[in-house]
ZAKOL-431478 format. One record per residue (C-alpha): x, y, z; chain. Coordinates in steps of 0.5 Angstrom, whole numbers. Layout:
BEGIN
((X Y Z) A)
...
END
This chain:
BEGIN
((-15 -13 70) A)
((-14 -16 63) A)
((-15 -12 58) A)
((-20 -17 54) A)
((-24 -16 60) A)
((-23 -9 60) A)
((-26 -9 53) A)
((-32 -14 56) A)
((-34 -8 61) A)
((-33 -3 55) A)
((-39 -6 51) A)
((-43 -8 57) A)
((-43 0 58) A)
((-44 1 51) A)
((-51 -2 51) A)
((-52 2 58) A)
((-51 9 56) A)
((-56 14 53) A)
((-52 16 46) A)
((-56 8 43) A)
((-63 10 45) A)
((-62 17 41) A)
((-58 14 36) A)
((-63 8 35) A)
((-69 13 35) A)
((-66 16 29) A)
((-64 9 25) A)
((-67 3 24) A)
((-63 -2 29) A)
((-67 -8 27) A)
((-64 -10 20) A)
((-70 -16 19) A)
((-64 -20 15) A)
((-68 -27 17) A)
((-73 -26 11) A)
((-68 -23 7) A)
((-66 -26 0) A)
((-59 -24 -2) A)
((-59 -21 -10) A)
((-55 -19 -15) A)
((-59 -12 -18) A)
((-55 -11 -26) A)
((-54 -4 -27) A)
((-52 1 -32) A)
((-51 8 -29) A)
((-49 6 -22) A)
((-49 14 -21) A)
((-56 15 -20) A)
((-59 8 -21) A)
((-54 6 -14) A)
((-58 12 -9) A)
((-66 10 -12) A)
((-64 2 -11) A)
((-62 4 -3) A)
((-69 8 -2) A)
((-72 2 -3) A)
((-70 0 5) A)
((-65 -5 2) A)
((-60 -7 6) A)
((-54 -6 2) A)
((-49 -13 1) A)
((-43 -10 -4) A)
((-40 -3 -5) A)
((-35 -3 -10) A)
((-37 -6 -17) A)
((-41 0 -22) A)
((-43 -6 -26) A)
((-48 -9 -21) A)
((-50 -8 -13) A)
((-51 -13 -8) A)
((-57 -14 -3) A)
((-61 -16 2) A)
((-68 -15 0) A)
((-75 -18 2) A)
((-80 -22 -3) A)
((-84 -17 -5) A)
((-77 -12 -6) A)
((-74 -17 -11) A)
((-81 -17 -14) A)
((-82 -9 -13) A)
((-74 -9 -18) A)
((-77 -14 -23) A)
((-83 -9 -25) A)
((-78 -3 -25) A)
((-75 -8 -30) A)
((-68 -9 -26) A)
((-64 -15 -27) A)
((-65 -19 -21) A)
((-61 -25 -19) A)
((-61 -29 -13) A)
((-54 -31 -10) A)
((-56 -33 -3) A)
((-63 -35 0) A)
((-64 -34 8) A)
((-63 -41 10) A)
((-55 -40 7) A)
((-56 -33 9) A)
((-56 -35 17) A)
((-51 -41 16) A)
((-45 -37 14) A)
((-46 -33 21) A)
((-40 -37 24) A)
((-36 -36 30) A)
((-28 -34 29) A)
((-25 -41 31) A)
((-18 -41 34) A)
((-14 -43 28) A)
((-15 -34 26) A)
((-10 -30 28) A)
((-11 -25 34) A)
((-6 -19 34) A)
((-2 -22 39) A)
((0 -28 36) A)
((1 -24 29) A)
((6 -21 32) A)
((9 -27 35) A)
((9 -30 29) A)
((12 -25 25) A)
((18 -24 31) A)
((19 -31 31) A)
((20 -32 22) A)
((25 -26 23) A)
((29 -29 28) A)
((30 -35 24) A)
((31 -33 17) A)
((34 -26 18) A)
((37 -26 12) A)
((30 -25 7) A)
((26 -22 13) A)
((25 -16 16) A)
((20 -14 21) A)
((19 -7 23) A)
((13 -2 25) A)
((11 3 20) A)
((6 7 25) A)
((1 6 31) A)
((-7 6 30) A)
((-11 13 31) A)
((-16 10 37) A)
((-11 6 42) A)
((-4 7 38) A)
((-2 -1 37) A)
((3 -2 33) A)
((3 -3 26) A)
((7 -8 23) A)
((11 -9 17) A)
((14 -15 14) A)
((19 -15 8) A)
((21 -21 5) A)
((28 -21 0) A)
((35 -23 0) A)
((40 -18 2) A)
((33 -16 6) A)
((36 -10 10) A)
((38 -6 3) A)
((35 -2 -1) A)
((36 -5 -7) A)
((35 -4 -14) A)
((29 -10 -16) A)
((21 -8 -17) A)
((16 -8 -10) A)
((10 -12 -10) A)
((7 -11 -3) A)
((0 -15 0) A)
((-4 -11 5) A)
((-10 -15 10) A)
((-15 -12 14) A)
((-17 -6 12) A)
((-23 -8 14) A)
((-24 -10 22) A)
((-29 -17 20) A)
((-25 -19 13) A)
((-21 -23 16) A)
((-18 -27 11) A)
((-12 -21 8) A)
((-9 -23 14) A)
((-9 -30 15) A)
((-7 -30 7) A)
((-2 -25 9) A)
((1 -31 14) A)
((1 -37 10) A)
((5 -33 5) A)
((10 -31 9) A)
((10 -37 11) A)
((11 -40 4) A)
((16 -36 1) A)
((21 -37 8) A)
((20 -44 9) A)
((21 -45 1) A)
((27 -40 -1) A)
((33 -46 0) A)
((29 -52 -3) A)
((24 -48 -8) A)
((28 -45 -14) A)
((22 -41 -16) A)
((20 -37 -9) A)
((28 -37 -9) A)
((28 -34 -15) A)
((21 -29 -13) A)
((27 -26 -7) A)
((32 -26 -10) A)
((30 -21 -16) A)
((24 -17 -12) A)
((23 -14 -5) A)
((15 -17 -3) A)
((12 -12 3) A)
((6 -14 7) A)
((2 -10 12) A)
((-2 -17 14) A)
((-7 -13 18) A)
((-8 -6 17) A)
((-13 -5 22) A)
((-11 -8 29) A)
((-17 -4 32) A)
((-23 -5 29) A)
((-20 -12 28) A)
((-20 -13 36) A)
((-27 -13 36) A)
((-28 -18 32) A)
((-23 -23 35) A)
((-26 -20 42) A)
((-32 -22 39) A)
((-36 -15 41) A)
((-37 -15 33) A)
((-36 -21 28) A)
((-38 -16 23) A)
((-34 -9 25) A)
((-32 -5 20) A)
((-29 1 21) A)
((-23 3 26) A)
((-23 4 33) A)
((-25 12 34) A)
((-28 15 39) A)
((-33 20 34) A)
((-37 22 39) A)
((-31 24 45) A)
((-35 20 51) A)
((-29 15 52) A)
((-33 8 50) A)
((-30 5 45) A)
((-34 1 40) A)
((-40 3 40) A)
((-46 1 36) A)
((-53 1 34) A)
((-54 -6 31) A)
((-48 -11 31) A)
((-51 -17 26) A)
((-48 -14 19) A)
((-43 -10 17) A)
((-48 -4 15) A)
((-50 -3 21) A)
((-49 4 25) A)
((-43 4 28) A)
((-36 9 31) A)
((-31 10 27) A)
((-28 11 20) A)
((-28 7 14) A)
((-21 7 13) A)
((-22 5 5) A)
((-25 11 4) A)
((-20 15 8) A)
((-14 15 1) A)
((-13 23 -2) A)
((-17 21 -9) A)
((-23 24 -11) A)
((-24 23 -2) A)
((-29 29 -3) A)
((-35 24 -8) A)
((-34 17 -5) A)
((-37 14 2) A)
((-40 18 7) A)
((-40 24 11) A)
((-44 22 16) A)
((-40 20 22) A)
((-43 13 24) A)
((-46 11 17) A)
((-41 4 14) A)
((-37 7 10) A)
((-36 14 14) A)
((-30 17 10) A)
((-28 22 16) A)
((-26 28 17) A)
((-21 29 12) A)
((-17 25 7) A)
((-10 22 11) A)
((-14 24 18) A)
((-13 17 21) A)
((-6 15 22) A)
((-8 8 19) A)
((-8 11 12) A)
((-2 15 14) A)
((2 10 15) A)
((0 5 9) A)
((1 12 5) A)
((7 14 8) A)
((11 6 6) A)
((8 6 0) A)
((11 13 -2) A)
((18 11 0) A)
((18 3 -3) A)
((15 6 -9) A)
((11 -1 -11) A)
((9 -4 -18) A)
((3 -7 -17) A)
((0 -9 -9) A)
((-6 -12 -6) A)
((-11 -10 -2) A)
((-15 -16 1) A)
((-23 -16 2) A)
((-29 -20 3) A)
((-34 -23 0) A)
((-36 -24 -6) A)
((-29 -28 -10) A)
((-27 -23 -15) A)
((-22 -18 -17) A)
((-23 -10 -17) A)
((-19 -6 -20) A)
((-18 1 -23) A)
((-23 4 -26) A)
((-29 7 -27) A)
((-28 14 -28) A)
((-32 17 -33) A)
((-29 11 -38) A)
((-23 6 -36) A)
((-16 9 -33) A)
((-11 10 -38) A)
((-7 4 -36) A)
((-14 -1 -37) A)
((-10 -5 -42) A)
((-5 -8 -38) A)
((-9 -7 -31) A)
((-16 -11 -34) A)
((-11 -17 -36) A)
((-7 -18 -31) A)
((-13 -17 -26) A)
((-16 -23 -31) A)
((-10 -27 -31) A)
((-10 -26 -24) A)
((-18 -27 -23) A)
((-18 -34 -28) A)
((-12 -37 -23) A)
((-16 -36 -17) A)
((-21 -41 -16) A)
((-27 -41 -12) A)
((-27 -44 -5) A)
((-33 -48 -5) A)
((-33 -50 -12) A)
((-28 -50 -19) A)
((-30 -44 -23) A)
((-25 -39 -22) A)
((-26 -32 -20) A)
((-30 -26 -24) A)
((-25 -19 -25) A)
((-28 -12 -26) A)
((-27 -5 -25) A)
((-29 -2 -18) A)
((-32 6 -18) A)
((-26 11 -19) A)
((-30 16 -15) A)
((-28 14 -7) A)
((-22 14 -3) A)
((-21 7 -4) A)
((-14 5 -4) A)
((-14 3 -10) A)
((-16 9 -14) A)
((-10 12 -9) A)
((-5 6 -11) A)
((-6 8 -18) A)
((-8 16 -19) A)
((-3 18 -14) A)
((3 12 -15) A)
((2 8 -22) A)
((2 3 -18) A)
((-4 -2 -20) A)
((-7 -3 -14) A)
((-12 -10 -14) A)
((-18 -10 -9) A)
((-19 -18 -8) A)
((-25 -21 -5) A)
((-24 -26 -1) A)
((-29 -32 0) A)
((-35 -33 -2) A)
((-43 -30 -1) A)
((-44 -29 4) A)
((-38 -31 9) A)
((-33 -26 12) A)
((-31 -32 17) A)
((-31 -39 15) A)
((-30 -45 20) A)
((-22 -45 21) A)
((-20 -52 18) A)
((-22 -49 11) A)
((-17 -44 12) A)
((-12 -46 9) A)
((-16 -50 3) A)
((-19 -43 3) A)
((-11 -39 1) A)
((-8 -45 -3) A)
((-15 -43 -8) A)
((-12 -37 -9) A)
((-5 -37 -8) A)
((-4 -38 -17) A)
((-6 -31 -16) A)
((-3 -28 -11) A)
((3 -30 -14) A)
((2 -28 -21) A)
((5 -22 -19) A)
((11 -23 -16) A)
((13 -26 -24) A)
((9 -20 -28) A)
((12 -14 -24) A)
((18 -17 -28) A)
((15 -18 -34) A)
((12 -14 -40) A)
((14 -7 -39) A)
((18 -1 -40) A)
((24 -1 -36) A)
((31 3 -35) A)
((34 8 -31) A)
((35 16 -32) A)
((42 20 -30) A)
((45 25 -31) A)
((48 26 -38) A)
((55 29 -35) A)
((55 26 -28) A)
((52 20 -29) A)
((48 20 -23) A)
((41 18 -21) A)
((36 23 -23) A)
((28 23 -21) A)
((25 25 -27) A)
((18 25 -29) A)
((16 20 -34) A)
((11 18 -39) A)
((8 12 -44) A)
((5 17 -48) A)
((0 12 -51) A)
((-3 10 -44) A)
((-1 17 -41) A)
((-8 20 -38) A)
((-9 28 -34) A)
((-13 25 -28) A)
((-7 22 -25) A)
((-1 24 -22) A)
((5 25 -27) A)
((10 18 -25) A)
((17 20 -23) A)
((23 15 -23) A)
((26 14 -16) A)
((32 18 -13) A)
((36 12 -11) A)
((37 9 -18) A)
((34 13 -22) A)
((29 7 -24) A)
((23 7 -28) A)
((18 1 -29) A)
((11 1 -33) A)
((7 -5 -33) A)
((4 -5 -41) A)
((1 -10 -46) A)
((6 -11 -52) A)
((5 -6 -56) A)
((10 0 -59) A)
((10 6 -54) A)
((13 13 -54) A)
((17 15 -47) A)
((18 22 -45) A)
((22 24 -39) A)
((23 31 -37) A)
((25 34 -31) A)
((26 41 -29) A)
((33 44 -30) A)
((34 39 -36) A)
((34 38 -43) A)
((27 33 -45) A)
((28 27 -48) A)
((23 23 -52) A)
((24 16 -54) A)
((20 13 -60) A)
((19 7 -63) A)
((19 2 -57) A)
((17 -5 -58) A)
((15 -9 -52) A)
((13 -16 -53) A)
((10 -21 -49) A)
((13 -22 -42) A)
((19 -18 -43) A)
((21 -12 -40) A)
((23 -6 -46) A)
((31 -4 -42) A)
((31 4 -45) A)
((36 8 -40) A)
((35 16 -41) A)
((41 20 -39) A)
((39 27 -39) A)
((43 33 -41) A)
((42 38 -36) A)
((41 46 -39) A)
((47 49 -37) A)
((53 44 -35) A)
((53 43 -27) A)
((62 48 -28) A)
((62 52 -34) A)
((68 56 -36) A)
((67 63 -40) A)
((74 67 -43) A)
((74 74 -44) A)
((80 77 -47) A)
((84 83 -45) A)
((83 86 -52) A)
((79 85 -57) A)
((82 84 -63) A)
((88 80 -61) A)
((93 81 -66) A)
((101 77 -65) A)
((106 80 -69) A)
((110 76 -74) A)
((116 75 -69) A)
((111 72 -64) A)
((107 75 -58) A)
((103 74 -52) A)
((96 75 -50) A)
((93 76 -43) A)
((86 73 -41) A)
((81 71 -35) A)
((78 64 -34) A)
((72 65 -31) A)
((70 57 -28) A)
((63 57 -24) A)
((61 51 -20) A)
((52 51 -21) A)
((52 46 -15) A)
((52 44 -9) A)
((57 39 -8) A)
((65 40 -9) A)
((67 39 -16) A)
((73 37 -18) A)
((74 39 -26) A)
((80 38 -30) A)
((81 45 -35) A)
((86 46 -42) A)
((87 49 -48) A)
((87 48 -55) A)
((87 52 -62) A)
((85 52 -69) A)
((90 53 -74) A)
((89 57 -79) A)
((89 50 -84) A)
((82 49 -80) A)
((86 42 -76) A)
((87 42 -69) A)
((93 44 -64) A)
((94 43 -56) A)
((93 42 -52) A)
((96 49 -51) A)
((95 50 -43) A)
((94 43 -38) A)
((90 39 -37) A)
((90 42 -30) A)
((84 40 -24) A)
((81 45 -21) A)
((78 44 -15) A)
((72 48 -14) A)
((67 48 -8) A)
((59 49 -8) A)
((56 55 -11) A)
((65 58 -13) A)
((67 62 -18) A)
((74 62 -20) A)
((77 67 -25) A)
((85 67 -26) A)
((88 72 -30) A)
((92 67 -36) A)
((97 69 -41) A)
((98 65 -48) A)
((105 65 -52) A)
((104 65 -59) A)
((112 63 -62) A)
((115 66 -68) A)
((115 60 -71) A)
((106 59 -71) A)
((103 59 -79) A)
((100 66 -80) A)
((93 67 -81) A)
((86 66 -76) A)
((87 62 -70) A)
((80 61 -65) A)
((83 59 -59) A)
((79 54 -54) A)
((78 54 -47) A)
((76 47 -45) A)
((73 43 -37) A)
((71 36 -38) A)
((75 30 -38) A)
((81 31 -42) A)
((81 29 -47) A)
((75 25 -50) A)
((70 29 -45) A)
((69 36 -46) A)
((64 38 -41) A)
((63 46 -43) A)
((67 50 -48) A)
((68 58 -50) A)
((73 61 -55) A)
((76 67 -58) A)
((80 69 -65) A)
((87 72 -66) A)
((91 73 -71) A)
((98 72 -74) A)
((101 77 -78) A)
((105 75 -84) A)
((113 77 -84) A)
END
């Protein structure tokens, strides 16, 4: 059988099955949108004012912003909020209400033919695309797709990661139909457009066109047009899909909202009760969609990245978290700089840009407070479509498109960039770093990556302070920095290690050493340690001190030494000391390194000339 057909059978069982009638007794299934205006109610404590506002029997329109929330509210609701003394503005009346209910035409993409299509690009420009899996969703195991874009695409190079995600959730539709058309773009362009060469050739661009392929099913299956949530099975009883009312996108529902799954104040954003909308789940990471976004996002390490949401035409950014994040400066405006190039589809004004709560597990507070990476929530479209007729779709990507590619020119522009080594090796290190001027406790401290020991941090121009520590190694800080406007600050950190990855120590057979006016010898053990865990070859010699204070050698080698990981070595050496040397105190220097400029670690010992 079919599969669309097997899901058709499903949802006719669904509306058969006892759990609905149990469920509709407990919740309201008639959600009464007809005679219902869609508001702006302004806030000033969305904390405790957001709760008394959802008593009033409102339907909620909008969850993100701090400043405002959106609703569907009766004639007398809107009258009963104007003598509490709110703010009230109306953004749609009824009429448009019911005229932005749409049907998904077939220019939208099914999962199918996403992959396809992806499939296809990467065959014919396999030198910028690659296509790949990162996971499979939690409820039906589908794969989820990743496409990255670059030149020398199968590499990891060193070069800053912008990444573009669609379709956390199921109805908002338009992330991947973004996604696809610049993917598209950037492919069919790369030969004959020198900036979108210049964007590929200098940055690595990942897309998760559609994060959610469940929940995304059913909206293309049309058992939902307003599904948000993902396909899991909550209650256990083998139907997929199920739901008290399906005629908005609050309406009770399986599964979990995977924009409230991230491990960042998880505990105090959405819902703890399992079919409300914005149902977090069970605990953060617990739906492997997330995983498999946190587990990419770990390991490509991006600077700046979009989640796409519907409606509204405006940018969420990190955050309100009991004040601004510590990086508002540089976030806010680019989230300016990218809301005023995005213009509204069904007018020329461009887009609005504020902070969202920073008290949930939404993907940009995670993005942010655990990666630095500046994470943008872009509401697509306008209220209150989730779904526009297919032949505006691309008018509806070409509006923003100004935005959507701002980042890929900012990522490379005002900043603090360098790498971090070793001070002896030279080797990459992954350090921790800190721009002390907008460093801030609530976030996880940033780390440079381990391949190229880059660092990269996103500022507005200004003088900063940078401090790189890591365990085992001396800390550095670099003060006086200047940044200016749409240029990366270049500052290289090489980190000298607390004690030398070879050391070498002396020790004398006897101490004092005194050699006889006619010339003598003396005997003593070199002892070379190897402190790490790879086979180090080291060259080894010695010099003197003259009396005179000028120096002599070298005296013994230069020698390599080959010394395995964790070995130490101790040979018994002995030093002549001719007739001919001058009286008086000599210091003596046993030396690893690279002779003769690189002097790696040191010891020494006096010894004494006698006068004839």
């Amino acid at each position: 059988m079919p599969r669309c057909n097997i899901w058709r059978l499903i949802v006719v069982s669904i509306l058969a099955t006892a759990i609905l009638t149990s469920w509709t007794n407990a919740r309201p299934t008639e959600r009464g949108e007809k005679d219902r205006w869609l508001i702006r109610v302004e806030l000033i404590d969305h904390l405790s004012e957001l709760p008394r506002l959802e008593s009033m029997g409102m339907i909620l329109a909008s969850e993100a912003g701090v400043r405002w929330a959106d609703f569907l509210a009766t004639q007398d609701q809107v009258s009963a909020l104007e003598s509490a003394g709110f703010e009230v503005s109306i953004l749609a009346s009824p009429a448009e209400i019911e005229a932005a209910r749409l049907p998904l035409d077939p220019e939208y993409h099914s999962y199918e033919e996403m992959v396809a299509e992806l499939e296809s690009l990467a065959t014919i420009y396999p030198g910028i695309a690659a296509f790949d899996s990162i996971g499979t969703t939690t409820q039906l195991g589908w794969t989820i797709w990743a496409m990255k874009v670059s030149d020398n695409v199968e590499l990891d190079e060193d070069e800053p990661v912008v990444l573009y995600i669609g379709v956390h959730h199921a109805c908002e539709v338009m992330g991947l139909e973004a996604s696809m058309f610049l993917i598209n773009e950037l492919l069919g362009d790369y030969h004959s457009n020198p900036q979108v060469m210049d964007w590929i050739d200098n940055t690595e661009i990942w897309f998760v066109p559609l994060m959610n392929p469940d929940g995304h099913f059913a909206v293309t299956d049309s058992i939902s047009l307003y599904w948000r949530k993902n396909a899991r099975d909550i209650n256990n009883n083998q139907i997929l899909f199920e739901y008290v009312c399906n005629n908005w996108w609050t309406c009770p529902t399986e599964g979990i909202d995977l924009n409230r799954n991230y491990d960042f104040n998880w505990i105090y954003g959405g819902s703890s009760e399992p079919w409300d909308y914005d149902f977090r789940g069970a605990s953060p990471f617990s739906e492997s969609e997330n995983q498999a976004l946190r587990d990419l996002a770990q390991a490509i390490r991006p600077s700046l990245s979009i989640s796409y949401h519907s409606y509204g035409e405006l940018v969420f950014y990190p955050w309100d978290l009991n004040g601004p994040a510590p990086d508002d400066g540089a976030i806010s405006d680019i989230a300016q700089q990218m809301a005023i190039r995005m213009e509204r589809l069904y007018s020329t004004s461009h887009y609005t840009w504020e902070p969202n709560s920073g008290w949930s597990g939404m993907s940009g507070n995670w993005y942010y407070g655990e990666l630095g990476c500046f994470d943008f929530m872009v509401e697509t479209l306008p209220y209150p479509y989730f779904i526009i007729p297919g032949e505006d779709l691309y008018e509806a990507y070409s509006k923003i498109r100004p935005g959507i590619v701002y980042l890929l020119d900012r990522v490379r522009g005002t900043s603090i960039t360098g790498q971090i080594a070793d001070y002896y090796t030279g080797d990459p290190l992954e350090a921790t770093v800190s721009v002390l001027e907008v460093y801030g406790p609530e976030v996880t401290p940033r780390t440079s990556e381990p391949l190229y020991g880059r660092y990269r941090w996103l500022l507005t121009p200004g003088t900063y302070t940078l401090e790189v520590t890591k365990s085992g190694y001396e800390t550095q800080t670099i003060d006086n920095i200047i940044v200016t406007e749409g240029n990366p600050a270049t500052v290289d950190v090489a980190l000298v290690p607390t004690i030398p990855p070879v050391t070498v120590s002396l020790t004398p057979d006897t101490i004092p050493i005194v050699i006889p006016p006619g010339g003598g010898s003396f005997g003593f053990v070199a002892t070379l340690t190897n402190h790490t865990t790879d086979t180090v070859s080291i060259e080894a010699w010695a010099d003197v001190e003259l009396p005179n204070g000028n120096p002599y050698g070298p005296v013994v080698g230069p020698v390599t030494v080959t010394l395995l990981p964790g070995q130490t070595r101790q040979p018994h050496l002995t030093q002549a000391v001719p007739a001919y040397a001058p009286p008086g105190e000599y210091t003596y220097f046993g030396r690893i390194g690279n002779h003769p400029g690189f002097v790696l670690d040191e010891d020494s010992f006096a010894f004494t000339k006698q006068m004839p």
